[in-house]
KEDO-964380 format. One line per field, with one value per residue (C-alpha): x, z, y; residue number from 1; residue in one letter. Coordinates in steps of 0.1 Angstrom, whole numbers, plus 5000, padded with zeros to 4 digits. Example, Ala and Ser with C-alpha at 12.3 -4.5 7.8 and 13.67 -1.06 7.14 Angstrom:
2
X = (5123 | 5137)
Z = (5078 | 5071)
Y = (4955 | 4989)
seq = (1 | 2)
type = (a | s)
END
This chain:
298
X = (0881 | 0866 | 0854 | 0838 | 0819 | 0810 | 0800 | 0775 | 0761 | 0751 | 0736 | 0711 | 0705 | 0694 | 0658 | 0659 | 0651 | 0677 | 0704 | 0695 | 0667 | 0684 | 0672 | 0680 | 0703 | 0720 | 0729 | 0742 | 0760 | 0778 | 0785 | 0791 | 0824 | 0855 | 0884 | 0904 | 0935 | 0952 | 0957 | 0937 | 0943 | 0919 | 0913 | 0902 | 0881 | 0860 | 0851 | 0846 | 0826 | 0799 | 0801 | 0787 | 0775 | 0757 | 0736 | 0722 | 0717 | 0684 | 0681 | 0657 | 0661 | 0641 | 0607 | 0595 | 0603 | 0582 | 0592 | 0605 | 0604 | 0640 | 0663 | 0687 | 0689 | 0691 | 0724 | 0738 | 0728 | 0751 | 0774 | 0780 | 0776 | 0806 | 0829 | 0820 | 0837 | 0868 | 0874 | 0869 | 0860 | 0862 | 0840 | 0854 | 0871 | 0864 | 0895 | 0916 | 0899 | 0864 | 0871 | 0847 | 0825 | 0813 | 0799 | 0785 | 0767 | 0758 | 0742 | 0721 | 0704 | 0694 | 0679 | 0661 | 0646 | 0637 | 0617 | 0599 | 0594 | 0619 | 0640 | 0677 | 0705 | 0721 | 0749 | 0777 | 0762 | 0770 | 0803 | 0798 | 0775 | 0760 | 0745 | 0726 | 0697 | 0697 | 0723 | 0727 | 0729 | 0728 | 0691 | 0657 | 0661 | 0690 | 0671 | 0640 | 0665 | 0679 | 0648 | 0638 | 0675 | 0665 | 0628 | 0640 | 0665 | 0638 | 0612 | 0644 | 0673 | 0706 | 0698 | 0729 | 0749 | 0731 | 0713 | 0674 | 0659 | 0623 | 0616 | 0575 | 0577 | 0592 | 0563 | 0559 | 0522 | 0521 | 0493 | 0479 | 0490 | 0511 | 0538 | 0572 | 0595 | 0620 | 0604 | 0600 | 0638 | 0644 | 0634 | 0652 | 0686 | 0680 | 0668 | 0635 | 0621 | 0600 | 0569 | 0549 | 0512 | 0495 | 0461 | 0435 | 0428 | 0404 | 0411 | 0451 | 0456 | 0450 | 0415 | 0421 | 0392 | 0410 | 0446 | 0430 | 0416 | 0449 | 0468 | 0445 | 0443 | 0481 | 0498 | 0524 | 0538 | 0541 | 0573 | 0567 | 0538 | 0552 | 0531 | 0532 | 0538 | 0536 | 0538 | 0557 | 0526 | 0497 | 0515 | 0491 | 0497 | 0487 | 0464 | 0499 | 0483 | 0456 | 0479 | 0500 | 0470 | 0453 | 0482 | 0497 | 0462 | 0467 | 0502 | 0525 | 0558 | 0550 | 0574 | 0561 | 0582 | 0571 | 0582 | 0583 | 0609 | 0583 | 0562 | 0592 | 0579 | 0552 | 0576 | 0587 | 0555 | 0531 | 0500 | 0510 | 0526 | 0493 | 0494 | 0523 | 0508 | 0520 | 0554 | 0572 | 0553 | 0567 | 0596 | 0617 | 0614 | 0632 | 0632 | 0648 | 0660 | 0669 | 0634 | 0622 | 0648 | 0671 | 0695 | 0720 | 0717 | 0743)
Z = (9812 | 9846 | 9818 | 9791 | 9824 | 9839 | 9804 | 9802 | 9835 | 9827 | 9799 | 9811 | 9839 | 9815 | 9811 | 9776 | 9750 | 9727 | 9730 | 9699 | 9668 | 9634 | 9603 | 9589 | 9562 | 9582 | 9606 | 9573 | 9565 | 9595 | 9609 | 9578 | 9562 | 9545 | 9558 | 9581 | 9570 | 9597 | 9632 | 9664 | 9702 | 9727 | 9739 | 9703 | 9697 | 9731 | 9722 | 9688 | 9703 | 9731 | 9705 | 9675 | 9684 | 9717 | 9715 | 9684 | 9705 | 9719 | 9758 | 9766 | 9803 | 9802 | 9817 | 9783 | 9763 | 9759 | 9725 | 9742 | 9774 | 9773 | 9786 | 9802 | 9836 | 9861 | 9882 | 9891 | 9854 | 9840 | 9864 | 9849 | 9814 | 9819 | 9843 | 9813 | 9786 | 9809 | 9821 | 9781 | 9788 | 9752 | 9754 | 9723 | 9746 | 9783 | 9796 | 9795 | 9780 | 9801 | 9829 | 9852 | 9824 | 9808 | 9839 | 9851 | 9816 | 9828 | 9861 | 9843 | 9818 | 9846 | 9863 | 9834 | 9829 | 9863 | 9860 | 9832 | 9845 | 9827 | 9849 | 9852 | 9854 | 9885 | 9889 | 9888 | 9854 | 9834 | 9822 | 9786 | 9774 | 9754 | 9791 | 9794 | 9777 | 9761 | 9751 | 9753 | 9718 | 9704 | 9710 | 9705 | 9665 | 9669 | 9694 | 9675 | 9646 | 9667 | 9676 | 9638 | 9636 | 9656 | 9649 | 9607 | 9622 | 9645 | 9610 | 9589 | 9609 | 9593 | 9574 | 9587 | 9566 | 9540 | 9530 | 9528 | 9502 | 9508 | 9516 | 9510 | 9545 | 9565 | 9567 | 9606 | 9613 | 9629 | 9644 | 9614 | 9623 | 9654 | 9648 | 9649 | 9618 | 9632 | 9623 | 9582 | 9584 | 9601 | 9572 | 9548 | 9567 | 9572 | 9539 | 9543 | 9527 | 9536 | 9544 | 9567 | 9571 | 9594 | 9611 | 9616 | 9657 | 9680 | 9706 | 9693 | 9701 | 9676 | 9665 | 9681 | 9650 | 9624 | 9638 | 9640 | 9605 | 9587 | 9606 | 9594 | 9559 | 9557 | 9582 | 9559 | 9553 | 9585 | 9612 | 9641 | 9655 | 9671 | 9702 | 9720 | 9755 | 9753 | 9713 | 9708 | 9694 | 9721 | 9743 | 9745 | 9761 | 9741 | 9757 | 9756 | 9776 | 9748 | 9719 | 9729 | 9735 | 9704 | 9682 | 9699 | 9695 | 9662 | 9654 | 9684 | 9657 | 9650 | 9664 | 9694 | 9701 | 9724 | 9721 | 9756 | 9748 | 9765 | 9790 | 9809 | 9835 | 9841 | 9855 | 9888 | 9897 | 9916 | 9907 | 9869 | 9867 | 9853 | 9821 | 9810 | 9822 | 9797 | 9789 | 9800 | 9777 | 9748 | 9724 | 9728 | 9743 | 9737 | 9762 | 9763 | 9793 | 9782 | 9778 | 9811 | 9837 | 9826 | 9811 | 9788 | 9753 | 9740)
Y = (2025 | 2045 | 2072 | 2052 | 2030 | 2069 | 2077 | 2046 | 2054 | 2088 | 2077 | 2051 | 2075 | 2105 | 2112 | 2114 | 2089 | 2104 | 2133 | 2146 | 2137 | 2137 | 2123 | 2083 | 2103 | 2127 | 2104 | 2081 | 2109 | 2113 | 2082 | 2060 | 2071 | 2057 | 2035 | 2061 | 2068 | 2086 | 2066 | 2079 | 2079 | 2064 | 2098 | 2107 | 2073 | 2080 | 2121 | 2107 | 2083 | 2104 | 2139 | 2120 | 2084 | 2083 | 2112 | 2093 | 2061 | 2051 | 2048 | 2024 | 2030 | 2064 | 2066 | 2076 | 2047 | 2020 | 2008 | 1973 | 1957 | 1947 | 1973 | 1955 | 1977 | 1957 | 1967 | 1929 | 1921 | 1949 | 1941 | 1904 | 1920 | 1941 | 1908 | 1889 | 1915 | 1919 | 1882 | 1870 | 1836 | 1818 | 1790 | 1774 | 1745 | 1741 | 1721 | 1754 | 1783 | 1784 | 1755 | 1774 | 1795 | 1763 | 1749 | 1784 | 1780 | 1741 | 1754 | 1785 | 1754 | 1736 | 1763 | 1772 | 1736 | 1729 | 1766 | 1747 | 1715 | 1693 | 1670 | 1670 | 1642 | 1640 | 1666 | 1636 | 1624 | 1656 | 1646 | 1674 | 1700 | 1672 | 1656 | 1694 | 1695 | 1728 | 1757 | 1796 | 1810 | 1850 | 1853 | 1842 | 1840 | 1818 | 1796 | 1795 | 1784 | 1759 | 1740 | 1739 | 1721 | 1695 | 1686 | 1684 | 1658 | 1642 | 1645 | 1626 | 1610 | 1617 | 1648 | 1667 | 1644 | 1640 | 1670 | 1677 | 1650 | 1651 | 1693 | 1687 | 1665 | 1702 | 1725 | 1740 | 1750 | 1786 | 1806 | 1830 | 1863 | 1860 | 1832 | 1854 | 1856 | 1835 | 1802 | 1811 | 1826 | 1796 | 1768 | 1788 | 1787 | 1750 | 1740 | 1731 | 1761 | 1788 | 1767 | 1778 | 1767 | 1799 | 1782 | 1807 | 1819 | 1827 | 1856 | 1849 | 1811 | 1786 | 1778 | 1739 | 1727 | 1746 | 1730 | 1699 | 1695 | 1710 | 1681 | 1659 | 1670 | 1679 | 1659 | 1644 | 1677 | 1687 | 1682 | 1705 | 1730 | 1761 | 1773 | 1809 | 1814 | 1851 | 1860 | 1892 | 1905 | 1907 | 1887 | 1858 | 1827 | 1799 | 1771 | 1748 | 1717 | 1716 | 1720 | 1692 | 1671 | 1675 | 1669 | 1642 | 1623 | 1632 | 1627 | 1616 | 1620 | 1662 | 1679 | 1706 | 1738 | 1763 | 1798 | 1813 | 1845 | 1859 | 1836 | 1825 | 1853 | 1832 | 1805 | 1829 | 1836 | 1808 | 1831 | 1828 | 1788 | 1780 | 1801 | 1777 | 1744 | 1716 | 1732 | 1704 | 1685 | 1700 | 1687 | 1719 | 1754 | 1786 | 1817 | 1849 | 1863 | 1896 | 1901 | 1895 | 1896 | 1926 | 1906 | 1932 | 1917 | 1890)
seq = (1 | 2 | 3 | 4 | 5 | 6 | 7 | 8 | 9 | 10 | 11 | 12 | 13 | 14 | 15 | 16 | 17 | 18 | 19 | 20 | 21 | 22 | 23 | 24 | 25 | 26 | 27 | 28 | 29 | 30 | 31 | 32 | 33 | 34 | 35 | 36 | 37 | 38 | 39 | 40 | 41 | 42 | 43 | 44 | 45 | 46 | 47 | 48 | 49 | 50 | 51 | 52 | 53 | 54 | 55 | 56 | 57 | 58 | 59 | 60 | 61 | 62 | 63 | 64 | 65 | 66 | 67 | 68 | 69 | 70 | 71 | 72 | 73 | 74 | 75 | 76 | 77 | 78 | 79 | 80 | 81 | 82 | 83 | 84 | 85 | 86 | 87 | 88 | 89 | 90 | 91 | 92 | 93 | 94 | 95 | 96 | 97 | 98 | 99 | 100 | 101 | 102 | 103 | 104 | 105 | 106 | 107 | 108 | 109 | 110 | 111 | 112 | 113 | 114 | 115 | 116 | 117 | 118 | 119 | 120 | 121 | 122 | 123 | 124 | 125 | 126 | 127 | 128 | 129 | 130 | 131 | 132 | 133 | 134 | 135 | 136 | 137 | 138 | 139 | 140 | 141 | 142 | 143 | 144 | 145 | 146 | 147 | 148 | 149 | 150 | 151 | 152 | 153 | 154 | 155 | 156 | 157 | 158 | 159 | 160 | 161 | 162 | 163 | 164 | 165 | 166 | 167 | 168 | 169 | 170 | 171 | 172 | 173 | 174 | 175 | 176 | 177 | 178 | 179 | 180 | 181 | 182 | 183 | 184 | 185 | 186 | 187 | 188 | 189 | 190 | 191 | 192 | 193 | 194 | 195 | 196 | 197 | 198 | 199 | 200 | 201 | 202 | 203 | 204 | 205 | 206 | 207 | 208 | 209 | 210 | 211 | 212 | 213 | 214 | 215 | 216 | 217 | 218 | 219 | 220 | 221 | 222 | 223 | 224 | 225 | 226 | 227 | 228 | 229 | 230 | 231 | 232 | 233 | 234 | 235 | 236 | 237 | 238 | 239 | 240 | 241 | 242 | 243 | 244 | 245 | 246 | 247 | 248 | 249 | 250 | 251 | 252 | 253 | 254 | 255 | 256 | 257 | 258 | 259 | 260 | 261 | 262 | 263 | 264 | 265 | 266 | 267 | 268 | 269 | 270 | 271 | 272 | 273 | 274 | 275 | 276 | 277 | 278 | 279 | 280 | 281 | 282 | 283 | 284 | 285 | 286 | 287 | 288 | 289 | 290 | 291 | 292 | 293 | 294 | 295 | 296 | 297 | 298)
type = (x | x | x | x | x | x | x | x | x | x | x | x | x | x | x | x | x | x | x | x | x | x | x | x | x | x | x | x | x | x | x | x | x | x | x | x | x | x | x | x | x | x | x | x | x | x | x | x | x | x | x | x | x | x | x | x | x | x | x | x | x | x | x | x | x | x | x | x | x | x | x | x | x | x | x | x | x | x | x | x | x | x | x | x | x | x | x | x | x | x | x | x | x | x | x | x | x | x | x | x | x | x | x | x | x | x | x | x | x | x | x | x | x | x | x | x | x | x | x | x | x | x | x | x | x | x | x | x | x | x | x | x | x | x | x | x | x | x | x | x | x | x | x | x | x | x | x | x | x | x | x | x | x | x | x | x | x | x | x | x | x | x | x | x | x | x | x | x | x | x | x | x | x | x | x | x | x | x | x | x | x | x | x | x | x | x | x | x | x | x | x | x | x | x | x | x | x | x | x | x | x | x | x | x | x | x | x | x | x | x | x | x | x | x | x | x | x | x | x | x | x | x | x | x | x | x | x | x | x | x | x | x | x | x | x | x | x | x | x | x | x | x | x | x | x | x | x | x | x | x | x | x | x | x | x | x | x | x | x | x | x | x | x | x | x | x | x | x | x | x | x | x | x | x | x | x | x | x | x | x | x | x | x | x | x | x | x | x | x | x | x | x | x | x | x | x | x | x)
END
C-alpha cells in the first residue's frame, strides 16, 4: 500500500504529460487481452501495473497540460480521496453503514447552497437526506440528469409512476451552440426524448428577443430553460438575473436550471458574486467541484 501511494506521488509530481506516446491500437493491443487464466501476486499486479499502464496514463498535474482544468491536486483533497477509499463508508443506509458519512454529506449540501444563496432549515429540522435540498451524484452529467428528473415531474406530477404520456410537452430550450451534451443525453434517459430547442446567442448568452419569442411561439412544449454559469465552452456566464426575469414574466411554471459545473468559482470570490447574481432564483443548480476546487474525481 506505502508503494502503490509512493508510486502515485511520483507520478503527479513528474514533469511529463505522459511516460511514453504509443498509438490508440498499440495501446489496444497491449492492454486489452483475454480472461487470465493463471493467478497473480500483488507484487505481480503492481509491476504489471506502473511497466505497462501508467506510463500510458495522462498527468494532468504537469505544467504542460492544459487539456482540463480539473486535475484534482490539491494535497488535503487527495488526502480525503484516498480516507474515503480506506474507511469504505457505504452510504446505502445511514443508521449503521455511514452514521457519520451521511451527515458529513448533509453539511457539504449546505455549504454549497448557502455559497449560492438558497436558505437552509435549521440544523434540528433535518431529520433525512430528503430535509437537504440537493445530493452528491458521479458528476456533472448525472447532476444535469438529475435536474431534468425533477423539472419533467414538476412539467407532469406523478410521471415516475406512470410513465411519460404526453413527450411533445418535454422540450428544454438550450443556448445554440454552447448548451453541454448532458441535457439531450439527459431527455433520452428520462423519456422525454431528445428535444432540444437551441435559441440563437449574442456574444455566447442567449439572444433574450430570440428566447423570448420561442417561448412565446412554443411555450407549450417547453418544461425547463437551462442557463450557463460558466459553459464548458468559452466559459461564459450567462446574464442569469435576466433569464429568470424574462421567462418567468413569460411563463412562471418553466422550469429554470442553471448549470454552474463551472461558475461555482464565482461564489468564493466577493469581486466575482456578481457574475452569478439571480442564482438563487433559479429552480435547480448543478456544480462540479472537481472542476474548480481540486476535488479528485468521483
Amino acid at each position: 500500500m506505502h508503494r502503490a501511494v509512493d508510486i502515485g506521488l511520483q507520478f503527479k509530481a513528474r514533469p511529463e504529460i505522459f511516460g511514453r506516446r504509443s498509438t490508440a491500437r498499440e495501446i489496444r493491443d497491449l492492454l486489452v487481452t483475454e480472461l487470465p487464466a493463471q493467478s497473480m501476486t500483488g507484487e505481480e499486479v503492481l509491476a504489471e501495473f506502473v511497466n505497462h499502464v501508467l506510463p500510458l496514463c495522462k498527468n494532468e498535474a504537469s505544467p504542460r497540460f492544459m487539456g482540463f482544468g480539473d486535475t484534482g491536486d490539491d494535497q488535503l483533497a487527495l488526502m480525503g480521496s484516498a480516507l474515503a477509499v480506506l474507511t469504505q463508508q457505504n452510504m446505502i443506509n445511514q443508521s449503521f453503514d455511514s452514521p457519520s458519512a451521511t451527515f458529513v454529506e448533509i453539511a457539504v449540501l449546505r455549504w454549497l447552497r448557502d455559497l449560492l444563496g438558497y436558505a437552509n432549515p435549521p440544523v434540528d429540522a433535518v431529520h433525512t437526506v430528503w430535509d437537504v435540498g440537493g445530493m452528491v451524484t458521479p458528476g456533472g452529467t448525472t447532476s444535469n440528469t438529475v435536474a431534468m428528473m425533477l423539472d419533467r415531474e414538476a412539467k407532469a406530477p406523478g410521471t415516475m409512476q406512470t410513465g411519460v404520456t404526453n413527450p411533445g410537452r418535454m422540450a428544454v430550450v438550450v443556448p445554440k451552440g454552447i448548451g453541454h451534451y448532458s441535457v439531450k443525453a439527459a431527455l433520452t434517459w428520462i423519456g422525454c426524448g431528445a428535444q432540444v430547442i437551441e435559441v440563437p446567442t449574442q456574444g455566447f448568452r442567449y439572444d433574450r428577443n430570440e428566447l423570448a419569442r420561442i417561448l412565446r411561439e412554443d411555450g407549450d412544449r417547453v418544461m425547463a430553460v437551462v442557463a450557463y454559469a460558466g459553459d464548458s465552452r468559452t466559459q461564459t456566464v450567462e446574464d442569469l438575473r435576466a433569464v429568470h426575469d424574462l421567462v418567468r414574466a413569460v411563463d412562471p411554471s418553466i422550469w429554470l436550471h442553471a448549470d454552474a459545473c463551472w461558475g461555482l468559482l464565482a461564489a468564493f470570490s466577493p469581486n466575482l458574486r456578481a457574475k452569478i447574481d439571480g442564482i438563487a432564483e433559479f429552480d435547480s443548480v448543478t456544480v462540479d467541484p472537481h472542476k474548480i476546487m481540486a476535488v479528485p474525481y468521483g
